[in-house]
C-alpha positions, 0 to 999 in steps of 0.5 A: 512478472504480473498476473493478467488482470484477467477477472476484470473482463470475465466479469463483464456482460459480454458473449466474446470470450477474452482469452485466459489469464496468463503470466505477462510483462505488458499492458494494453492501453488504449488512446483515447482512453474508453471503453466505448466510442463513436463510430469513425473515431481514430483508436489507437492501441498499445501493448507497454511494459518492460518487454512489450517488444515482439508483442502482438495485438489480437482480438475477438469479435462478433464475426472472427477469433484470435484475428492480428492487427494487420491482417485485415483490421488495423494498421501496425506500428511497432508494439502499437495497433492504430485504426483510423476509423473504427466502426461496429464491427470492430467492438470486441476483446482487445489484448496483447500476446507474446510469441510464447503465449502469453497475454496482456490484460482484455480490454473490451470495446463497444463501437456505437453507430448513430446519434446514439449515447455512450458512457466515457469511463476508465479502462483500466482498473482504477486505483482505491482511493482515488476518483473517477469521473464519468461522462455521458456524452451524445455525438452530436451537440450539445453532449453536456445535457443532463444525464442520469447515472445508473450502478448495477441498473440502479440509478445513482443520481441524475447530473445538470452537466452530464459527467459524475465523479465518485469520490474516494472509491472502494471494491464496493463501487466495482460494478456496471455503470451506464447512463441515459440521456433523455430523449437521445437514448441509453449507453451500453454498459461498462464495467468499472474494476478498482485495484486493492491500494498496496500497503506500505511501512511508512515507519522508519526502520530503527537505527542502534545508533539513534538518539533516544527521544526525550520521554527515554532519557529522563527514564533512564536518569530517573532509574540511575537516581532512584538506584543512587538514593537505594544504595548510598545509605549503605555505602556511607555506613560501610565507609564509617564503619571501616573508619571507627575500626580502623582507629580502634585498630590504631589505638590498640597497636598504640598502647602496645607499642607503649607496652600497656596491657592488651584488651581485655576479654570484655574489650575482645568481645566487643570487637567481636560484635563489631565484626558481627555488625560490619559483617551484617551490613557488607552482607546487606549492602552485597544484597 
């Protein structure tokens, strides 16, 4: 379920109401895509999504409200609403509606009769970050004359072929964009909405069986090095020491068995001293 875009249109100068905004599943759009047309121009409209079926297109003008496509305006097809020729009275708030209610988002569109100018510019919300491109336009030839540009009543620049593209836009170009042509006259304004750009993780979600890269492995062979260098003094001396008392140990059971004295108190202590340092150096080494 989307939210109806329903802020972009209540924006927008205009006397008609749109209708509020609402949970929908559909869009309208609208062929050939602009806000503002030339009077006789064929519209077509459509309300798209993932259930557009049983949808409805209404409109509020000037001179009626909630009034359906095929009533007395425009000739219906399917979830479609097509107007052959379009003229002033047709400019107002176009949207889709459900049999329950609910409605797409407001599309607002001004007819101009006359040789007059109007503003070709994006419809929908445009999306941050990409590019619009403008173009002001006369019905009768030549339309690519020199026109000049103006956001919010202020001019932008002034362009030799008549169209203008802003480049990497951002909620900061948000506004309402018209422009004029020298000597044919002044376009009706338009509102341009930009669509927040939706983030999204591009990182790869980390897997347990990964290979580490490079920089880890060599941490880990370098720890495994450092911890060897600590501990190897101790276990070579823990392995000599064993040997030197196991060969005392031998000797003293040899000359026993070839009936000589036992060691003497002074041989007995310095094996106590030599029990002392081994048992100093198993304790360091457990340390």
């Amino acid at each position: 379920m989307a939210s109806c875009p329903g802020p972009e249109a209540a924006e927008q100068p205009q006397t008609i109401t749109p209708p509020p905004p609402c949970l929908a599943v559909a869009s309208l759009t609208v062929s050939p895509s602009s806000s503002q047309m030339f009077e006789g121009e064929f519209v077509s409209l459509s309300c798209e999504g993932e259930s557009s079926d049983g949808w409805t297109l209404r409109r509020n003008t000037s001179r009626e409200t909630r009034s359906e496509c095929g009533s007395h305006w425009g000739k219906s097809a399917g979830s479609s609403c097509n107007i052959s020729f379009i003229i002033t009275w047709d400019s107002g708030i176009y949207w889709c509606e459900s049999r329950e209610g609910a409605t797409s988002n407001p599309i607002n569109i001004t007819v101009t009769d006359g040789p007059a100018v109007i503003l070709q510019s994006p419809v929908l919300p445009v999306m941050e970050g990409g590019d619009v491109t403008l173009l002001c336009e006369t019905k009768t030839p030549p339309s690519s004359l020199p026109a000049a540009f103006y956001k919010d009543g202020s001019l932008i620049r002034t362009e030799p072929a008549g169209h203008m593209t802003l480049h990497h836009v951002s909620r900061s170009d948000e506004g309402l964009y018209k422009c004029n042509i020298s000597g044919h006259g002044e376009s009706p304004e338009s509102w341009i909405s930009v669509r927040e750009k939706p983030t999204t993780t591009t990182d790869p979600p980390s897997s347990p069986t990964a290979t580490p890269p490079d920089s880890t492995r060599f941490q880990l062979v370098f720890r495994l090095l450092c911890h060897l260098l600590v501990f190897c003094p101790y276990c070579i001396s823990t392995v000599l020491m064993v040997s030197l008392y196991r060969q005392r140990h031998t000797g003293n059971d040899l000359l026993v068995s070839m009936g000589t004295t036992p060691p003497t108190q002074a041989d007995q202590g310095l094996d106590d001293d030599y029990d002392d340092v081994m048992t100093a150096v198993t304790t360091e080494h457990h340390f």
